[in-house]
KOLZA-298911 format. One record per residue (C-alpha): residue number from 1; residue in three letters; y, x, z. Coordinates in Angstrom, 1 decimal. Example, Ala and Ser with C-alpha at 12.3 -4.5 7.8 and 13.67 -1.06 7.14 Angstrom:
2
resi	resn	py	px	pz
1	ALA	-4.5	12.3	7.8
2	SER	-1.1	13.7	7.1
//
This chain:
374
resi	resn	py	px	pz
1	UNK	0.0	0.0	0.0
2	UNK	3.6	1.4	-1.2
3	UNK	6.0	1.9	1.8
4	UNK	9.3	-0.4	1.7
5	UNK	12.4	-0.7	2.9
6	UNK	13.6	-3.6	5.4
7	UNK	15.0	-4.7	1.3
8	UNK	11.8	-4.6	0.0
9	UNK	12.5	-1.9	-2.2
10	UNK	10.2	0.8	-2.6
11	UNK	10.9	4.7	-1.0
12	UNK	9.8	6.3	-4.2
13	UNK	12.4	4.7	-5.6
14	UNK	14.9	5.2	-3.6
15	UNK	14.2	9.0	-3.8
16	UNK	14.8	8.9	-7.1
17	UNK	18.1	6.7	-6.5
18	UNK	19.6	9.3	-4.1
19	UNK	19.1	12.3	-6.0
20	UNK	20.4	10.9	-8.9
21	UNK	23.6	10.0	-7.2
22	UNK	23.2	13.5	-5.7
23	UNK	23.0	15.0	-9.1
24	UNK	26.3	13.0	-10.1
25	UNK	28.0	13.6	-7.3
26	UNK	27.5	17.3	-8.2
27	UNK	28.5	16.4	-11.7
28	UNK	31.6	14.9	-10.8
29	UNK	32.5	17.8	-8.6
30	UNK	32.2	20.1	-11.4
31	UNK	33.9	17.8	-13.7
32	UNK	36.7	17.7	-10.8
33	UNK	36.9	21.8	-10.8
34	UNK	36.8	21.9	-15.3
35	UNK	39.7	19.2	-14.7
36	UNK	41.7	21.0	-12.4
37	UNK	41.2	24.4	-14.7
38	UNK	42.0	22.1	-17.9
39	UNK	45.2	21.2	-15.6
40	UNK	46.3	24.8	-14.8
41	UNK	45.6	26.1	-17.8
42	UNK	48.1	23.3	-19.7
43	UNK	50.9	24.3	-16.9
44	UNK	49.9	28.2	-18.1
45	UNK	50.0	27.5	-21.7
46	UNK	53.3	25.1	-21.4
47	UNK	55.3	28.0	-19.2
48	UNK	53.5	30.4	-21.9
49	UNK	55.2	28.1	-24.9
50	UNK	58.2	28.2	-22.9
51	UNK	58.8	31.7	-22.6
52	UNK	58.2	32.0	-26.4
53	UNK	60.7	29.5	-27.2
54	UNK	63.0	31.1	-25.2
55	UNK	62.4	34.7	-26.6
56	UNK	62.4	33.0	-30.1
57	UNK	66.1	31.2	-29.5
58	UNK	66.9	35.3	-28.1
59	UNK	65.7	36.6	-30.9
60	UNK	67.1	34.0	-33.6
61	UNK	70.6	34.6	-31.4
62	UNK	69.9	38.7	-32.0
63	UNK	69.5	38.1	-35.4
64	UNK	72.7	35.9	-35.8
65	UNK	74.8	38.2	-34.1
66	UNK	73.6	41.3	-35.8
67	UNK	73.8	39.4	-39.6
68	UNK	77.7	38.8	-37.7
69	UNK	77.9	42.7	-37.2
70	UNK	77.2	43.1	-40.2
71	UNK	79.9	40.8	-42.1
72	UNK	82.1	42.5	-39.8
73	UNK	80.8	45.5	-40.8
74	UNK	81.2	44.6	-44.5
75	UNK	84.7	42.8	-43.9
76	UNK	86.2	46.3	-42.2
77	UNK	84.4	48.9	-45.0
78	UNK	86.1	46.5	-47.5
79	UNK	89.1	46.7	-45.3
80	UNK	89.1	50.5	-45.3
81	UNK	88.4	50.6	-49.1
82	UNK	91.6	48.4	-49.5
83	UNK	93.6	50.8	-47.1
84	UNK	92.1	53.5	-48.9
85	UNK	93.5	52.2	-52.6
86	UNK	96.7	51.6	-51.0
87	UNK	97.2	55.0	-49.0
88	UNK	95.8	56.5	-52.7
89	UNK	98.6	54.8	-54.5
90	UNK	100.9	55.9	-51.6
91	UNK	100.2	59.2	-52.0
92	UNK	100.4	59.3	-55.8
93	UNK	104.0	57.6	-55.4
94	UNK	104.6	60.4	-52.4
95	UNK	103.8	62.8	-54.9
96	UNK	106.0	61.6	-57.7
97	UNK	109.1	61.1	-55.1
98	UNK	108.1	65.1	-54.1
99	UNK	107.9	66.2	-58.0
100	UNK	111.3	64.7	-59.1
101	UNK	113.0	65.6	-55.6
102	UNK	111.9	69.2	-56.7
103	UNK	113.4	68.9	-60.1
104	UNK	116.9	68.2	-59.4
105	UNK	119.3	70.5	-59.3
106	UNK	120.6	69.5	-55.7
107	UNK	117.4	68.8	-53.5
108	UNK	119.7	67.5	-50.7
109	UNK	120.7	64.7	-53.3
110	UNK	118.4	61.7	-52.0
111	UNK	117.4	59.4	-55.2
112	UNK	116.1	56.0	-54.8
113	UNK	115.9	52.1	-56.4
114	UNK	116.7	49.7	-54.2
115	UNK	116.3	46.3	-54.7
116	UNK	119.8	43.8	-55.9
117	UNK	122.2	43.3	-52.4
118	UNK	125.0	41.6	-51.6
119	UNK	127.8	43.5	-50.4
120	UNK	129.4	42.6	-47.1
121	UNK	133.3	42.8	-46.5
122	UNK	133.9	44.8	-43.7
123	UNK	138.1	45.4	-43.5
124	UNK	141.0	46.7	-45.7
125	UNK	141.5	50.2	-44.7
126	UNK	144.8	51.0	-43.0
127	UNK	147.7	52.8	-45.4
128	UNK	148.9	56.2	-44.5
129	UNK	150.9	57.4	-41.5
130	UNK	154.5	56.8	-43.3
131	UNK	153.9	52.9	-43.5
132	UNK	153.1	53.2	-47.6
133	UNK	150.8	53.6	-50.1
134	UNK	152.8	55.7	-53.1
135	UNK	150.2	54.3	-55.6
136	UNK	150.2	50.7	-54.1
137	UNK	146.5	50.9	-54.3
138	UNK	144.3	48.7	-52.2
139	UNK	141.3	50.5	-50.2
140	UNK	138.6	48.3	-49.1
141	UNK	135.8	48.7	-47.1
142	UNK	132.3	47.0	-47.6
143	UNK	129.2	47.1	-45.6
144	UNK	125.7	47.8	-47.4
145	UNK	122.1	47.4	-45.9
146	UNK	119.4	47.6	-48.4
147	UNK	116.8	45.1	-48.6
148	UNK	113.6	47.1	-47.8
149	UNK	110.5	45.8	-50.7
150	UNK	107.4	45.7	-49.1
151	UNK	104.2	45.3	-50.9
152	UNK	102.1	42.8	-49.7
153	UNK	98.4	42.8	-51.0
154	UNK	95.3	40.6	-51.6
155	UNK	94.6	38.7	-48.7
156	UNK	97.0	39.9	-46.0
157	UNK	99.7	37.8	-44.5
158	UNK	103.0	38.4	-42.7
159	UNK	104.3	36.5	-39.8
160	UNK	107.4	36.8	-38.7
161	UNK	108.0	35.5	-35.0
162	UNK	111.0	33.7	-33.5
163	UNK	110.3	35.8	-30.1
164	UNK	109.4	39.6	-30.5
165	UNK	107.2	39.6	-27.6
166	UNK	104.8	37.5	-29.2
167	UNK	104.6	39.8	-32.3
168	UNK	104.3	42.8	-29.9
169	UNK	101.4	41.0	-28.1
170	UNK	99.4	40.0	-30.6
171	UNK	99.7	43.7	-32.0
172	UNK	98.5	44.8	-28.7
173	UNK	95.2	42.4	-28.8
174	UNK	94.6	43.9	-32.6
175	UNK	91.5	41.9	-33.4
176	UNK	91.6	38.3	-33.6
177	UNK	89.0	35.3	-34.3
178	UNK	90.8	32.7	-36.5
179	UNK	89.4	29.0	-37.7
180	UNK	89.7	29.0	-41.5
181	UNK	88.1	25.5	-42.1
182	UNK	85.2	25.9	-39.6
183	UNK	84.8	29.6	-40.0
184	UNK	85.3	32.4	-38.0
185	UNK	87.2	34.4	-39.2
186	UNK	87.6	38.6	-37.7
187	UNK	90.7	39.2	-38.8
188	UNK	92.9	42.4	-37.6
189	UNK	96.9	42.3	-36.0
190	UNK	98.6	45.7	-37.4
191	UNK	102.5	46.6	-36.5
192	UNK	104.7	46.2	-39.2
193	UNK	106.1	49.4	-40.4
194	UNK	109.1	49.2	-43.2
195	UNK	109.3	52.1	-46.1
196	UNK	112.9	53.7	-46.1
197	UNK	116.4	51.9	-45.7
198	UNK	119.5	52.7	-46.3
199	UNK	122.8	51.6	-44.1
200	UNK	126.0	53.1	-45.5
201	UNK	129.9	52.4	-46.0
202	UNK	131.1	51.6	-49.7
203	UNK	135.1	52.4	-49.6
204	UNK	136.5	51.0	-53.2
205	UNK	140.2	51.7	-54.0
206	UNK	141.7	49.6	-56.4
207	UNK	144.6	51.4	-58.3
208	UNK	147.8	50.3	-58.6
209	UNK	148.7	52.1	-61.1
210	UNK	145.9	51.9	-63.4
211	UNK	143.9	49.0	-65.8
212	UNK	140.7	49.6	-67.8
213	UNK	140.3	48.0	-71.2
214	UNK	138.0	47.3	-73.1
215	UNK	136.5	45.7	-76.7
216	UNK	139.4	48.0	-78.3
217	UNK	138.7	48.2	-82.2
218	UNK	137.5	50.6	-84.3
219	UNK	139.9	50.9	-87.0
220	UNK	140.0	54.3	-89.7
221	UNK	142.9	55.4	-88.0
222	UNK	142.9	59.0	-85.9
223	UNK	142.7	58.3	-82.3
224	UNK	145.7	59.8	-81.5
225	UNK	147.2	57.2	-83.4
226	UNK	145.4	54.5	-81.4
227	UNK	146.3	55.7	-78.1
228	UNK	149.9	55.5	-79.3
229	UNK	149.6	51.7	-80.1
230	UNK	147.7	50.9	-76.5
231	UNK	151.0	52.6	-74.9
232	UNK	153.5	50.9	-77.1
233	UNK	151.3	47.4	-76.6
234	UNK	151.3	47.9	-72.7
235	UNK	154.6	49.6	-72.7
236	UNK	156.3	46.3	-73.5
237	UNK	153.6	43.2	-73.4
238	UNK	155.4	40.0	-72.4
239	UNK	152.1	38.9	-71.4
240	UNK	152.4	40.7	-68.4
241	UNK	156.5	40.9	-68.1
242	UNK	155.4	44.9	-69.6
243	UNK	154.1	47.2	-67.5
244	UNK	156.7	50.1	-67.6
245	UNK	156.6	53.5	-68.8
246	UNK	153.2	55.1	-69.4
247	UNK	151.8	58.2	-67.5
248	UNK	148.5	58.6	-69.7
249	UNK	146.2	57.0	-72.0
250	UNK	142.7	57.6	-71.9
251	UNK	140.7	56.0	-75.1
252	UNK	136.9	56.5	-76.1
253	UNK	136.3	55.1	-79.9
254	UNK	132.8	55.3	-79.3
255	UNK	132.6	52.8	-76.4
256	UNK	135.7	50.9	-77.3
257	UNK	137.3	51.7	-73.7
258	UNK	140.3	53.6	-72.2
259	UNK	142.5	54.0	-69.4
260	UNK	146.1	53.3	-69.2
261	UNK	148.1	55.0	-66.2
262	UNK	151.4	53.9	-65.6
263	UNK	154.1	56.1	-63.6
264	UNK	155.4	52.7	-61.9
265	UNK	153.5	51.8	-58.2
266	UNK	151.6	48.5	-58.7
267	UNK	151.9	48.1	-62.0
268	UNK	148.4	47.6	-62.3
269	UNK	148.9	43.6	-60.6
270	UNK	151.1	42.2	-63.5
271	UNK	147.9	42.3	-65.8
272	UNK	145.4	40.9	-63.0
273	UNK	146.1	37.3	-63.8
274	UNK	145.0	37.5	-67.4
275	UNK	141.8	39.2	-68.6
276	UNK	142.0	38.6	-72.4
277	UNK	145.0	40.6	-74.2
278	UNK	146.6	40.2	-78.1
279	UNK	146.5	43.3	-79.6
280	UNK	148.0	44.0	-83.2
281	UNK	147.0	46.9	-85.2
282	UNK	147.3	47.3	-88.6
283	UNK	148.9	43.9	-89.0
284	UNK	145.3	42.3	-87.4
285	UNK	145.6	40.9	-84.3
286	UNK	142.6	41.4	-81.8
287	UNK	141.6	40.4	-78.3
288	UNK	141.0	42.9	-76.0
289	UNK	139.7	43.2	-72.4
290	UNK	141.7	44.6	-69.2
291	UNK	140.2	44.5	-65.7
292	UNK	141.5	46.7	-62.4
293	UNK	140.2	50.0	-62.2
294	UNK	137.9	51.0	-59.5
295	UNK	137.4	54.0	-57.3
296	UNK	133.7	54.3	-55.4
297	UNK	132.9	56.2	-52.4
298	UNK	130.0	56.4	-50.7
299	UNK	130.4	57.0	-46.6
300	UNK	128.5	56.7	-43.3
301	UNK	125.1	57.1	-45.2
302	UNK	122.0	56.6	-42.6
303	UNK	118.4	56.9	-44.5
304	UNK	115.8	55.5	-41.6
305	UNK	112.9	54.0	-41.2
306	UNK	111.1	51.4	-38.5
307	UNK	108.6	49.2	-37.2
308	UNK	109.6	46.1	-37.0
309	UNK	109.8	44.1	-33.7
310	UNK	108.9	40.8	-34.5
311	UNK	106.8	40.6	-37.6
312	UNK	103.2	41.7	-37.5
313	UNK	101.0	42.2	-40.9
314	UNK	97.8	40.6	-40.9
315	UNK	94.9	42.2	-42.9
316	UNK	91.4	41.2	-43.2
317	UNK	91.6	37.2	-44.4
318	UNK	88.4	36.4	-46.0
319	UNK	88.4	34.7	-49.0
320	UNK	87.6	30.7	-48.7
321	UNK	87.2	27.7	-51.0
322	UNK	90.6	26.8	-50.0
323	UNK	94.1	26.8	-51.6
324	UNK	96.7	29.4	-50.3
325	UNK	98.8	26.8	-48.9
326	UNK	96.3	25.3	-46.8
327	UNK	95.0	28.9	-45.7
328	UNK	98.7	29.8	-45.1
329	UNK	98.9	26.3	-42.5
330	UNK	95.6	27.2	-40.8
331	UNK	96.9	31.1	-40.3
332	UNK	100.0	29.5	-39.0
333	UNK	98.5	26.6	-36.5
334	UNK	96.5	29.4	-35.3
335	UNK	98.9	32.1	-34.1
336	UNK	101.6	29.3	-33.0
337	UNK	99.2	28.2	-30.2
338	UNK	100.3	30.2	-26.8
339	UNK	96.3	30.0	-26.0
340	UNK	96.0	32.1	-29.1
341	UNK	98.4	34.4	-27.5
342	UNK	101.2	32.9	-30.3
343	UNK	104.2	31.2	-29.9
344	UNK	107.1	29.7	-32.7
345	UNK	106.9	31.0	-36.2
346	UNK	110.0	31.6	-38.4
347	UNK	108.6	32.8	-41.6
348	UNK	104.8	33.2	-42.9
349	UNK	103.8	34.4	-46.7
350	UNK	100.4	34.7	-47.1
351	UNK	98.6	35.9	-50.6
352	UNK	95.4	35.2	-51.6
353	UNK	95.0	37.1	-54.9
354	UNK	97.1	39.8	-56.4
355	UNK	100.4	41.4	-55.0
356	UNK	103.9	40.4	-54.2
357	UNK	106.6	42.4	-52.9
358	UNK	108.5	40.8	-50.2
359	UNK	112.0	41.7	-48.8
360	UNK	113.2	42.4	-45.6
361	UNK	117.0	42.5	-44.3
362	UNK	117.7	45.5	-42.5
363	UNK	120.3	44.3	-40.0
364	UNK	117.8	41.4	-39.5
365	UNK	114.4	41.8	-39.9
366	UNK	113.5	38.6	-41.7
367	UNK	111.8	38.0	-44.6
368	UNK	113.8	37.1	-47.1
369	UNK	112.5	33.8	-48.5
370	UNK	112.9	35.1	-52.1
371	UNK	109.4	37.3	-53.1
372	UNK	108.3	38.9	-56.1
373	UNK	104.6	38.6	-57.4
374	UNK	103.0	40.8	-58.9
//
């Protein structure tokens, strides 16, 4: 007879029951620990993933930055190949000033072309020490400050600042990071260095006893003869009530000019009114010219040159899709902000592509608004 439980279910079986759910329990256990390995080996492989992402943003964020060295890199050799080219032309130019200077026949003599300037009246100089001029002549005295050409190139701006300490500065800080349309931009803040000026005194006599003409005709007569008709014309004109007895007349057929010099003080100004003169020679009548005659001098001449304090030159502007203007308005928005290290603007000029020549007041140190491209 089988043995039973108080159930009625047989030992045997239940034997077999328990070490079943013996074996499983054992199962489960080890399922438990393969879990828990499974488990710590995701957290391992997720920190693992983690620290690769992050050394694969670093290394992305090397490469960017080192492809960013390198268009700096590029931007400043093509910088120094442009500065190059231009210290190239500057010393062929140097040598061509040096060559000529050696050639002339007075080295002290200083020879240069300045660009077109208005002349500033400065007084009427004072007659002599007796109370009279003898002559009648009127001196003048006019102040001259060259305008000072400088050569701007391909994509390089000038700004000129209403406060010099701003432009002094941003010099300091050299290297700058500018928005051109969302890109960076390197671009680099040099001081403003003008070529040579010249400041000087122009003292211009006007005679009073003296009158050019001019457009005289060339007739087949000697020119002895024709000097005698200009005295006898000007001896007794009624244009000009006549200008009085004659010193000396001057007369060049080739040019069609002379000089008349009377002996009478200021009798130069009866013939200022009138420019155009009837002439009759040879039973022709003409018109000729007459204008004052002129004495120049040249005093209180002062060669220098300087850095200017309130405009800085800006080099290194890449080259974008943009139009000059709108690059010129983004350069300007830029160094107007006092985060930036700006402050107010009075003149910008900005060039994209070729040369212009841009000129700069000596006694001011503006930009003249007027440049020349080239």
């Amino acid at each position: 007879m089988v043995p039973t439980d108080p159930l009625g279910t047989p030992l045997e079986e239940i034997e077999k029951l328990r070490e079943e759910l013996r074996i499983w329990k054992i199962r489960l256990e080890d399922a438990g620990k393969v879990k828990a390995d499974l488990f710590y080996s995701k957290l391992a492989a997720e920190a693992e993933c983690g620290r690769a992402e992050k050394q694969l943003a670093e290394l992305k964020e090397q490469e960017k930055q080192r492809k960013d060295r390198i268009a700096s890199c590029e931007q400043e050799l093509l910088m120094l190949k442009q500065e190059n080219t231009e210290l190239k032309k500057e010393m062929e130019k140097l040598k061509e000033d040096l060559e000529e200077h050696s050639s002339q026949d007075n080295p002290l003599e200083v020879k240069k072309k300045v660009a077109e300037m208005q002349l500033k009246f400065a007084h009427l100089e004072e007659m002599k020490d007796d109370g009279a001029d003898e002559d009648m002549d009127t001196h003048c005295v006019f102040g001259v400050a060259t305008k000072t050409p400088f050569r701007l190139n391909q994509n390089q701006a000038l700004l000129t600042f209403e406060d010099e300490e701003v432009a002094q500065r941003l010099t300091k800080m050299s290297k700058h990071c500018v928005n051109l349309d969302n890109r960076t931009a390197n671009v680099t803040v040099k001081p403003f260095e003008l070529d040579m000026g010249f400041q000087f005194e122009l003292h211009v006599t006007v005679s009073g006893k003296k009158i050019n003409i001019s457009d005289i005709p060339e007739l087949p007569i000697p020119e002895e003869w024709m000097r005698d008709k200009l005295e006898l014309h000007f001896y007794k004109t009624e244009q000009a009530e006549g200008g009085g007895e004659i010193k000396e007349v001057t007369y060049n057929r080739g040019s069609g000019t002379g000089v008349i010099t009377f002996l009478k003080p200021g009798a130069s100004y009866n013939f200022v009114g009138c420019t155009k003169y009837p002439f009759c020679a040879e039973e022709r009548w003409f018109i000729i010219s007459v204008s004052p005659h002129f004495d120049f001098h040249l005093m209180k001449f002062q060669p220098h040159r300087r850095v200017s304090k309130k405009t800085i030159l800006l080099k290194g502007v890449p080259e974008v899709e943009e139009d000059e203007e709108s690059v010129q308005d983004m350069i300007e928005i830029h160094f107007q902000k006092p985060s930036n290290g700006g402050g107010e603007i009075e003149k910008i000029k900005y060039i994209s592509k070729g040369a212009a020549y841009v000129c700069f007041e000596e006694d001011t140190e503006n930009a003249s608004s007027g440049t020349t491209e080239d």
